[in-house]
Backbone as a printed PyTorch tensor [residue, N CA C, xyz], in Angstrom:
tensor([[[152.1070,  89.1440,  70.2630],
         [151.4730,  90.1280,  69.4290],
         [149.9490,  89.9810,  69.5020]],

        [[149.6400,  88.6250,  69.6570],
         [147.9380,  88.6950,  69.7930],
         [147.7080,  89.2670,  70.7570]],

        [[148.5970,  89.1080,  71.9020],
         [147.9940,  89.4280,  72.9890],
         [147.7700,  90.9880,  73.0610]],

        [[148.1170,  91.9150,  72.6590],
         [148.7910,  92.9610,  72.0910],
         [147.7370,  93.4760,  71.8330]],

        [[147.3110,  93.0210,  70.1550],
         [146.1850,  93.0710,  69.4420],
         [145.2930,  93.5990,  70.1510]],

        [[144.7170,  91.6740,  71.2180],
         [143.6370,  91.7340,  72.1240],
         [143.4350,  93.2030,  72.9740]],

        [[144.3430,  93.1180,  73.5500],
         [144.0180,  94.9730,  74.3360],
         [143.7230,  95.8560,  73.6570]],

        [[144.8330,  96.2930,  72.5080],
         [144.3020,  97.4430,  71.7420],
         [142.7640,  97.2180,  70.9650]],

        [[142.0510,  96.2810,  70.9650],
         [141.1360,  96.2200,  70.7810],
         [140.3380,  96.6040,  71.7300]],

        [[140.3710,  95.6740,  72.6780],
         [139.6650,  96.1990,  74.0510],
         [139.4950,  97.6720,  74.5160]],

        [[140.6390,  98.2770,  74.4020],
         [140.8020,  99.6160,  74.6190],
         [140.0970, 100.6790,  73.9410]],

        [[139.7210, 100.1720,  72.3870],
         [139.2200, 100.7910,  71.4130],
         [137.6760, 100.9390,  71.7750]],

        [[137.4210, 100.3360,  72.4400],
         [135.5820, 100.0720,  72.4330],
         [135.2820, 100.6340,  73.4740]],

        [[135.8170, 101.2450,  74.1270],
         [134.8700, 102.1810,  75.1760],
         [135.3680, 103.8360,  74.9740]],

        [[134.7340, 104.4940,  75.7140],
         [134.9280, 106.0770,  75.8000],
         [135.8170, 106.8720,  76.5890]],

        [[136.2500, 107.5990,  75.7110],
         [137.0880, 108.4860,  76.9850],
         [136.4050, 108.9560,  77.6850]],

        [[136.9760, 109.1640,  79.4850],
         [135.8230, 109.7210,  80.3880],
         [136.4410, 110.8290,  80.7810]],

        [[135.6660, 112.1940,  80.2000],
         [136.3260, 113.1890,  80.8180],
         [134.9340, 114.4200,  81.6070]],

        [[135.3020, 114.9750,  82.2850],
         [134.4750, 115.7270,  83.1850],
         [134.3620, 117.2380,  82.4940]],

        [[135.0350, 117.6880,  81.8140],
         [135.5110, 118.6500,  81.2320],
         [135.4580, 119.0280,  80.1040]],

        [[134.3010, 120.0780,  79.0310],
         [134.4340, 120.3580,  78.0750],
         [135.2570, 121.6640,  77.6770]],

        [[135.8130, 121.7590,  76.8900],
         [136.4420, 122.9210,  76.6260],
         [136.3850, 123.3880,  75.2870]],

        [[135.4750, 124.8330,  75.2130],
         [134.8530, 124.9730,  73.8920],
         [136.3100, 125.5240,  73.3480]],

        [[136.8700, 125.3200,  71.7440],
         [137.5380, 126.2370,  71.2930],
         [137.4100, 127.0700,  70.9040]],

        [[138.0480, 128.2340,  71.0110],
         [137.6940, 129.4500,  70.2450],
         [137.6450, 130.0330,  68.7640]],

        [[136.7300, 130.4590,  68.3580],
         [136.3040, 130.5300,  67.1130],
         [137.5200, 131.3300,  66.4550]],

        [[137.3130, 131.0350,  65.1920],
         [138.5320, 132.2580,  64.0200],
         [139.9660, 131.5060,  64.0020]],

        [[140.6290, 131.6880,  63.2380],
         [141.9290, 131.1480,  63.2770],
         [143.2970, 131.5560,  64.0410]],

        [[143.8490, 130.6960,  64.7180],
         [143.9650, 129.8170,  64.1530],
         [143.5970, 128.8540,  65.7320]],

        [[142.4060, 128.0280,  65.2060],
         [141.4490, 127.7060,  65.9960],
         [142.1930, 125.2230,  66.8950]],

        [[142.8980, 125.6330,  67.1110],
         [143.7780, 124.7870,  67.2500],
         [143.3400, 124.2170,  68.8860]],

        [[143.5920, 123.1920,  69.2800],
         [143.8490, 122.4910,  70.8110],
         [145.6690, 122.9380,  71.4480]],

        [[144.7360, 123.5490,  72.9560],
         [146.3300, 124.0660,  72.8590],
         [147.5610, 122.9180,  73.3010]],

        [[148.5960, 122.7130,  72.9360],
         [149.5040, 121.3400,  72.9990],
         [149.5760, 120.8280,  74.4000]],

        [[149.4210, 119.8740,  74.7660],
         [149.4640, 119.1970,  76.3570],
         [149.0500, 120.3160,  77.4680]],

        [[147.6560, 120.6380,  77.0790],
         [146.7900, 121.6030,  78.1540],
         [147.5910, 122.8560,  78.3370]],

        [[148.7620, 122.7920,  77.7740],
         [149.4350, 124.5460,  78.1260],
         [148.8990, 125.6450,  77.9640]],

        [[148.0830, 126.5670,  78.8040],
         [147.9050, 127.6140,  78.3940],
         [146.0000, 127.3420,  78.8850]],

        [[145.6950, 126.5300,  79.4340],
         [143.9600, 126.3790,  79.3640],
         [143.6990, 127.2220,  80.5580]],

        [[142.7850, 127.9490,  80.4950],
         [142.3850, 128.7280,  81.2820],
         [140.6360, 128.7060,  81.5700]],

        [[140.1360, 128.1370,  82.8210],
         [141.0260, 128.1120,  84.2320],
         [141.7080, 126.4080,  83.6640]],

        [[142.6090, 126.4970,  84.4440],
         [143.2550, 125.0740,  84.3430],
         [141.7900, 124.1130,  85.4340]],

        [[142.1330, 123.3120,  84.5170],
         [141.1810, 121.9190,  85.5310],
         [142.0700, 121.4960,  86.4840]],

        [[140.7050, 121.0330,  87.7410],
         [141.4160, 120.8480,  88.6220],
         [141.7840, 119.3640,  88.5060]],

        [[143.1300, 118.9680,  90.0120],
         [143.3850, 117.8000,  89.9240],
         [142.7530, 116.6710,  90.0060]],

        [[142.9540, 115.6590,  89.2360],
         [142.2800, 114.3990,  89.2140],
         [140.9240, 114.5990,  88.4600]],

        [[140.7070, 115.5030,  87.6520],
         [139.4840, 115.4900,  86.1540],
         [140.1110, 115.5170,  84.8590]],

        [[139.4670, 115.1440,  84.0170],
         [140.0820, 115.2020,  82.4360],
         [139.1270, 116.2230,  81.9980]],

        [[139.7320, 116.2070,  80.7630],
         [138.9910, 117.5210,  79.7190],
         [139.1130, 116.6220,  78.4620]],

        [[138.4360, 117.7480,  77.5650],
         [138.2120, 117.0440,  76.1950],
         [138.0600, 118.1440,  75.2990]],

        [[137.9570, 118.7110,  74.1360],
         [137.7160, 120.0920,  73.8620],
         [136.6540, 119.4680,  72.5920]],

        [[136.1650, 120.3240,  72.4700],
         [134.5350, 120.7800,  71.2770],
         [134.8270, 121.7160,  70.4770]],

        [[134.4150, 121.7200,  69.3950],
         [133.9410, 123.2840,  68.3880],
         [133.0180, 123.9490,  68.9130]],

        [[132.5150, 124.8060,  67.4870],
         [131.2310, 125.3550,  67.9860],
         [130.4320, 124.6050,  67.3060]],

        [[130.8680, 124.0490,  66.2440],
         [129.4980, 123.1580,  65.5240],
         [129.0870, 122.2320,  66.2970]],

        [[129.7520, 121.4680,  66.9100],
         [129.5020, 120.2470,  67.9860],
         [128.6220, 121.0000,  69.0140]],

        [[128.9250, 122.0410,  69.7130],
         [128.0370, 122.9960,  70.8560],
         [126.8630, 122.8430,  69.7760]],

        [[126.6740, 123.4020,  69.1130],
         [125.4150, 123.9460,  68.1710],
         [124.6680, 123.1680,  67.7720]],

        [[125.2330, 121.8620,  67.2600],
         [124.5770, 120.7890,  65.9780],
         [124.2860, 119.6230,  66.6040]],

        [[125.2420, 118.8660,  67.5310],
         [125.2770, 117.5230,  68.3250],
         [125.1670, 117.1880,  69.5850]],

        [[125.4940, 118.4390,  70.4080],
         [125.2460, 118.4650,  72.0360],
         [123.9330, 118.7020,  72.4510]],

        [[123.8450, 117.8420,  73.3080],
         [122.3580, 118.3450,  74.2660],
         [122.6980, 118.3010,  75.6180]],

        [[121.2270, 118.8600,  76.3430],
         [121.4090, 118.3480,  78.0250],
         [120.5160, 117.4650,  78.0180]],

        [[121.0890, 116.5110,  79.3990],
         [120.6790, 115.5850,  79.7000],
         [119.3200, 116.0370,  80.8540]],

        [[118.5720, 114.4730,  81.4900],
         [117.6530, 114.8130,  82.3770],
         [119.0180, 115.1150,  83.8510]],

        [[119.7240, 114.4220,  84.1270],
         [120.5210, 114.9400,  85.0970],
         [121.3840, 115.8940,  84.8420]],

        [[121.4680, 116.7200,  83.7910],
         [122.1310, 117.9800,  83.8650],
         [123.5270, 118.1070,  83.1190]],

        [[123.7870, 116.3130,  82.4630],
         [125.0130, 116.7550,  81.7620],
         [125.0370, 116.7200,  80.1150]],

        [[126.1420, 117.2690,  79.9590],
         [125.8270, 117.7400,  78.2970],
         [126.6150, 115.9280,  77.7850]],

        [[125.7400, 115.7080,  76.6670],
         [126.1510, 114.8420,  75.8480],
         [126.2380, 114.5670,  74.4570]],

        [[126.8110, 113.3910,  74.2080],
         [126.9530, 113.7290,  72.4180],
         [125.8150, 112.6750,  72.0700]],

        [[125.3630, 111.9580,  70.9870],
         [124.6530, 111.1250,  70.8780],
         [125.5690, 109.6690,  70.4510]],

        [[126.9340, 109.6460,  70.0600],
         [127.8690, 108.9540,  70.5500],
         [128.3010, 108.2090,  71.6270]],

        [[127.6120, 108.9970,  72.9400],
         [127.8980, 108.4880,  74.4460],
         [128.8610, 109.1040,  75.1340]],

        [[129.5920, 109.9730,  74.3420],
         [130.5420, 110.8490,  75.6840],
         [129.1910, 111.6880,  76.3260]],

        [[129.8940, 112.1140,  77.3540],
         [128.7180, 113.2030,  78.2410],
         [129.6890, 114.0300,  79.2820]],

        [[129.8200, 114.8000,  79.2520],
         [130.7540, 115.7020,  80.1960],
         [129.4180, 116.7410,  81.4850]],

        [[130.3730, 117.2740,  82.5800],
         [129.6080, 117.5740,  83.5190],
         [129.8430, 118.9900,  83.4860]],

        [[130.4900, 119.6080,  82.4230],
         [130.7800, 121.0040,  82.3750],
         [131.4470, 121.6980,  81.4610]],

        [[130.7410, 122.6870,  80.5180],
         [130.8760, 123.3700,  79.2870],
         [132.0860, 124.8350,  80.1280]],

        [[133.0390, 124.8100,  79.4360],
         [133.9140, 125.3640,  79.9740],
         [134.1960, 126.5550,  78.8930]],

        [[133.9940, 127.7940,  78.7560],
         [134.0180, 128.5380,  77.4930],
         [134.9820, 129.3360,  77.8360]],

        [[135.3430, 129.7020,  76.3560],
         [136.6950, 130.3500,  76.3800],
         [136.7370, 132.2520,  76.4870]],

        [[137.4790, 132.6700,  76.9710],
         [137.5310, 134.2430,  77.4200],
         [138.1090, 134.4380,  75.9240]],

        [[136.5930, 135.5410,  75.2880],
         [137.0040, 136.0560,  74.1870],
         [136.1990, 137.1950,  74.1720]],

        [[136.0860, 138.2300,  73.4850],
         [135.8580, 139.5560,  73.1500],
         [134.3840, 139.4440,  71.9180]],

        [[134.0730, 138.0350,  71.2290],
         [133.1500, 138.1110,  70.2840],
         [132.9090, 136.6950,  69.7570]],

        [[132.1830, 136.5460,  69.2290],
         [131.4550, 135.4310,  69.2230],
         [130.5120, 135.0780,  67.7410]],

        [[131.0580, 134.6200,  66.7990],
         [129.5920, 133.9960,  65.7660],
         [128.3520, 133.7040,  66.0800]],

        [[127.4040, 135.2060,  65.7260],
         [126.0670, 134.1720,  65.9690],
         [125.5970, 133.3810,  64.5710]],

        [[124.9760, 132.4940,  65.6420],
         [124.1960, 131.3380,  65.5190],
         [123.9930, 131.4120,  64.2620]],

        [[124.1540, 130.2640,  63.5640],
         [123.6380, 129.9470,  61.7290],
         [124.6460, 130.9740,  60.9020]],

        [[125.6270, 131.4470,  60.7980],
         [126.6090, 132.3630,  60.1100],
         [128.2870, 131.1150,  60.3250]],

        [[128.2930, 130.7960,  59.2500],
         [129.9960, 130.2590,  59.4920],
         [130.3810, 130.5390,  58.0580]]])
């Protein structure tokens, strides 16, 4: 069981590495879709994804000097992936 412990600890302290942001879409019912079903475009093989709000886009993300978006947490992804929708919240209205 320590030994156990020991990993899940280990495991805990670093970041998921994914290449892939995927904004969700605003309005309800504003959910992650279950085991990537349904993501459009699908990512390709051998990258991960990760999905964002819009507050996170808006409030916590930046770009980097090499071009990728990051959190101030330490994830950093290489591509804002937005979702096919018809309308959009502007900015400062939730």
């Amino acid at each position: 069981m320590t030994y156990l412990a020991r990993n899940s600890f280990l495991l805990q302290q670093g970041l998921f590495v994914a290449d892939l942001a995927y904004l969700l879409p605003e309005g309800a019912p504003s959910t992650m879709p279950i085991w990537g079903a349904g993501l459009q475009p699908a990512p390709p093989d051998g990258y991960d994804y990760d999905y964002i709000n819009t507050d996170v886009l808006l409030n916590r993300l930046s770009v980097k000097e090499d071009g990728r978006l990051a959190l101030p947490d330490g994830m950093s992804y290489r591509v804002l992936v937005l979702p096919e929708i018809d309308r959009m919240t502007p900015r400062g209205v939730a």
